[in-house]
C-alpha positions in Angstrom: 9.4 1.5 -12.9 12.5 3.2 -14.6 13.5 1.1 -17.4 16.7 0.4 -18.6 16.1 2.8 -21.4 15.6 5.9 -18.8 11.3 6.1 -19.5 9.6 6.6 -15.8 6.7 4.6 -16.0 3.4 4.2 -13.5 0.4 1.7 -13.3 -2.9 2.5 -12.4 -6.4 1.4 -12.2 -8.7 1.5 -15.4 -5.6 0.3 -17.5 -3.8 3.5 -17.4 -0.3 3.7 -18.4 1.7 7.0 -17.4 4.8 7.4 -19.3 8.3 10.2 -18.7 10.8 10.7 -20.7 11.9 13.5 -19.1 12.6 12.5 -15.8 8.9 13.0 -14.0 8.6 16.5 -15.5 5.7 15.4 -17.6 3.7 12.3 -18.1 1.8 10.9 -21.2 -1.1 8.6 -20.3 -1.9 5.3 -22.5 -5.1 3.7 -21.8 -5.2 0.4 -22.1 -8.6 -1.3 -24.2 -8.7 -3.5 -21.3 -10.2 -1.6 -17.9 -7.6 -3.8 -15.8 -6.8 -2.9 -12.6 -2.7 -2.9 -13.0 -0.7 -3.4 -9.7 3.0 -3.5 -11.3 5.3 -3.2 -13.8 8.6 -5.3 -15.2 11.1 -5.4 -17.6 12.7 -8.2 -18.9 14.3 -9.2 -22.5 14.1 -5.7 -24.0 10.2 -5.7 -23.1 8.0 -4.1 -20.5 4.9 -5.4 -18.8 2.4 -4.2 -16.7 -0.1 -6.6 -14.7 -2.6 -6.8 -11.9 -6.5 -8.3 -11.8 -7.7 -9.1 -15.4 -7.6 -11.5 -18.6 -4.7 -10.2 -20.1 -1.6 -8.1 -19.1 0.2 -5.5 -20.8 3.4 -5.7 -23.1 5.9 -2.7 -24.8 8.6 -3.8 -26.6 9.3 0.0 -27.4 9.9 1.5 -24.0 6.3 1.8 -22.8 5.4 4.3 -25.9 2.9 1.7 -27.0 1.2 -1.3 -25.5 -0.5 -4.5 -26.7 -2.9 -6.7 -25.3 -1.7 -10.7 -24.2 -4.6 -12.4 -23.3 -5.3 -15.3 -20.5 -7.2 -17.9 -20.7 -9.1 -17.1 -17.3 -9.1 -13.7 -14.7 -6.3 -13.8 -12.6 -4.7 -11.7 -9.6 -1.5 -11.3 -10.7 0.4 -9.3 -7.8 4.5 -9.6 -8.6 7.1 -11.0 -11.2 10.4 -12.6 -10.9 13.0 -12.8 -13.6 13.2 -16.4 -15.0 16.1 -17.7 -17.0 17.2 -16.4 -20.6 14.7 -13.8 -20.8 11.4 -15.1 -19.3 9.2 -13.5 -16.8 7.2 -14.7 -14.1 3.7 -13.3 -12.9 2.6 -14.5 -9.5 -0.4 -13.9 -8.0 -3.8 -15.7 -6.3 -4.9 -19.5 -6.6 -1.1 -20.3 -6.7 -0.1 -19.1 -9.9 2.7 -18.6 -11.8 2.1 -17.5 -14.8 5.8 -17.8 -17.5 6.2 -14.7 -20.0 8.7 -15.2 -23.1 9.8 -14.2 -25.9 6.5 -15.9 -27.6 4.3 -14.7 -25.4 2.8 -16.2 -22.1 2.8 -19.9 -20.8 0.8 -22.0 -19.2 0.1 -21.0 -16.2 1.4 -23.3 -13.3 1.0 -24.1 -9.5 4.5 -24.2 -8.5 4.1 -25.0 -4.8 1.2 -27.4 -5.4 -1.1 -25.9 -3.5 -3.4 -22.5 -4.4 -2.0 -20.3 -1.2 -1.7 -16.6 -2.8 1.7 -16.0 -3.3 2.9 -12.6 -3.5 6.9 -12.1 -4.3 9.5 -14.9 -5.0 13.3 -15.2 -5.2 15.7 -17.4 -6.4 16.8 -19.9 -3.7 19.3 -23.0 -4.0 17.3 -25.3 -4.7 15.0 -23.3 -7.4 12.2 -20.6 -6.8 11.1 -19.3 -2.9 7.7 -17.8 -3.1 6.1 -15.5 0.0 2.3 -16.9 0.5 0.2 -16.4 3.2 1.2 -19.9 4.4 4.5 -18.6 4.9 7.6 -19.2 2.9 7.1 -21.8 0.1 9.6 -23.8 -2.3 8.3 -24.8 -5.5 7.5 -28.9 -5.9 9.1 -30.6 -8.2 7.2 -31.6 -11.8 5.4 -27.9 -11.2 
């Protein structure tokens, strides 16, 4: 991920965290305290996250130079993200989920197509979110 703020960063197994600030010339490692298996990273209201296969996730609010722990209340796959309005975040991943990230921290985590296909991406469509599942293409239900 290149964030807005020009730091290079890259997600790894065992909760590693590389960091550039110069451009890919060198990288600092932070290790996370959790030994998650991160699969991406996201920026979104002046914050960075990084996710993947865990009870928590990741959050900077300082350009990926330091991270903090957000924990969940179960393990979850969590695959990809999608921008949500003001300056939320969505993590989607296995069982269904959708998991909402604010400014106070994460949500409850929801099953926006009803059902607990994996879904693994999501755009905005007319009529709200699209997710990709392996069931296909799936539109969130209303009341989820």
């Amino acid at each position: 991920l290149l964030t807005g703020q020009g730091s290079l960063l890259i997600a790894g197994e065992g909760g590693m965290i590389f960091r550039s600030t110069d451009g890919g010339e060198s990288f600092e490692r932070w290790d996370t305290d959790d030994a998650l298996s991160l699969f991406g990273l996201a920026e979104a209201g002046g914050r960075v996250f990084a996710y993947g296969f865990g009870d928590s996730f990741q959050i900077s609010e300082d350009d990926g130079a330091s991270w903090s722990s957000i924990r969940l209340p179960d393990n979850f796959l969590l695959i990809a993200d999608i921008a949500l309005p003001g300056e939320g975040l969505g993590l989607i991943g296995g069982s269904g989920l959708l998991i909402p990230v604010g400014p106070d921290g994460a949500g409850t985590p929801q099953r926006p197509t009803g059902g607990r296909a994996f879904l693994s991406g999501a755009v905005p469509g007319p009529d709200g979110l699209i997710f990709a599942s392996e069931s296909g293409l799936l539109q969130a239900v209303e009341g989820n």
